[in-house]
C-alpha positions in Angstrom: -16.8 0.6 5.8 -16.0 4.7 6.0 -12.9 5.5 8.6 -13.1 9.1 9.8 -9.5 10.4 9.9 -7.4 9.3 12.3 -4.4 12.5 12.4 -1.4 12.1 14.8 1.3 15.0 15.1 4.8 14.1 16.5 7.6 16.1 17.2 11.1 14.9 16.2 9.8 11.5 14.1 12.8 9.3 14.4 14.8 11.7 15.9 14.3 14.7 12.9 13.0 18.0 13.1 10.2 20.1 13.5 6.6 17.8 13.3 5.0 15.6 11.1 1.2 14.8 10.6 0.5 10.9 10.4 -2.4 10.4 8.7 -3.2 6.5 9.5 -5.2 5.3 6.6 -5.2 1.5 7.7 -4.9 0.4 11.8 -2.0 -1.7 12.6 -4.6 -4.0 14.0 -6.2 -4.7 10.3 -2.6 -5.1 8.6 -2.9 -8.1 9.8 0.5 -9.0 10.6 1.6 -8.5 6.9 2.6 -4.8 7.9 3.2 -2.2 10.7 2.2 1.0 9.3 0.1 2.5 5.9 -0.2 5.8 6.3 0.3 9.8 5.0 3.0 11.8 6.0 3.1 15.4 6.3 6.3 17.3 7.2 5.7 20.8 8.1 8.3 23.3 6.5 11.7 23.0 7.9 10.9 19.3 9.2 12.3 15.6 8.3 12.4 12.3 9.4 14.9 11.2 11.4 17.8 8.8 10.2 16.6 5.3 10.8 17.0 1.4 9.8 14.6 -1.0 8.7 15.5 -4.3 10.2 13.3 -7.4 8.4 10.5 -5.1 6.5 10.6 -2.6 3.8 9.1 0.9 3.4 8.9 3.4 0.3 7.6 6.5 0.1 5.2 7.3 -2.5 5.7 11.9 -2.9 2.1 13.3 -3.3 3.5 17.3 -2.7 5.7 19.3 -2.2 9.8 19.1 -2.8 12.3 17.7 -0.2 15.6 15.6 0.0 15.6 12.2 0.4 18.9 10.6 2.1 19.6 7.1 1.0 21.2 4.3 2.7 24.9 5.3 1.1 24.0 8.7 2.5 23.5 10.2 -1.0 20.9 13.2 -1.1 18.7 13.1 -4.0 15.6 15.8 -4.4 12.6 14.6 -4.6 8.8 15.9 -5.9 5.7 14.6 -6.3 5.3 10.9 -8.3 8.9 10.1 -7.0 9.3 6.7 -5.3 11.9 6.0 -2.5 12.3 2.4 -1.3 14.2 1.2 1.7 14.6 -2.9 1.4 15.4 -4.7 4.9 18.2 -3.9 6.3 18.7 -0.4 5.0 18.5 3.1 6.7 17.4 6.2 5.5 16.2 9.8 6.3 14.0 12.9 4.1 13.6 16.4 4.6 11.3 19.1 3.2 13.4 21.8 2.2 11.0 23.9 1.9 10.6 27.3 4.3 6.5 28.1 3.1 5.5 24.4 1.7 4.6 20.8 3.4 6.0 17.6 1.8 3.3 14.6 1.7 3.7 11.4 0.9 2.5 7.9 1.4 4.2 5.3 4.0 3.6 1.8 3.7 5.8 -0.6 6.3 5.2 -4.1 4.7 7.5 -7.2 6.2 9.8 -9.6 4.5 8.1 -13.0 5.4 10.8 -15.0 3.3 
């Protein structure tokens, strides 16, 4: 099967700034109820993701390019680059900015749930 690409821009994801590209590699349909969301993120320059919790499912970020901060559930700011990893476990909260004034920041999303 070939998927043509399937591009979304929002404004103020989760309540951040500036827009983000969602690139939706997999429908929620064909997750099969195993996840809500695999996709790429693009944040423009300037841009993040809003501050948000994950109640019962998981999601880390996978950086493909660019530089940005990631916030953490204690709030901590860590910078992040491409081949960096940032995982939220249920329950948890977290934000990530690209820092960047000339530069996107791409990475992978995947929002798999905890079926415990």
């Amino acid at each position: 099967m070939v998927r043509k690409a399937n591009v979304i821009t929002m404004e103020a994801l989760q309540g951040g700034r500036g827009s983000a590209e969602i690139h939706m590699i997999v429908p929620k349909e064909e997750l099969y109820n195993s996840a809500g969301m695999y996709a790429k993120v693009v944040l423009q320059p300037g841009s993040s993701v809003g501050w948000h919790t994950h109640t019962g499912e998981t999601e880390p970020y996978y950086i493909l390019e660019g530089e940005g901060i990631f916030i953490d559930d204690d709030g901590s700011r860590t910078p992040v680059s491409a081949g960096d990893v940032c995982t939220i476990i249920p329950g948890q909260s977290h934000s990530i900015e690209n820092v960047s004034d000339t530069e996107p920041l791409s990475f992978m999303a995947l929002i798999y749930y905890d079926l415990r």
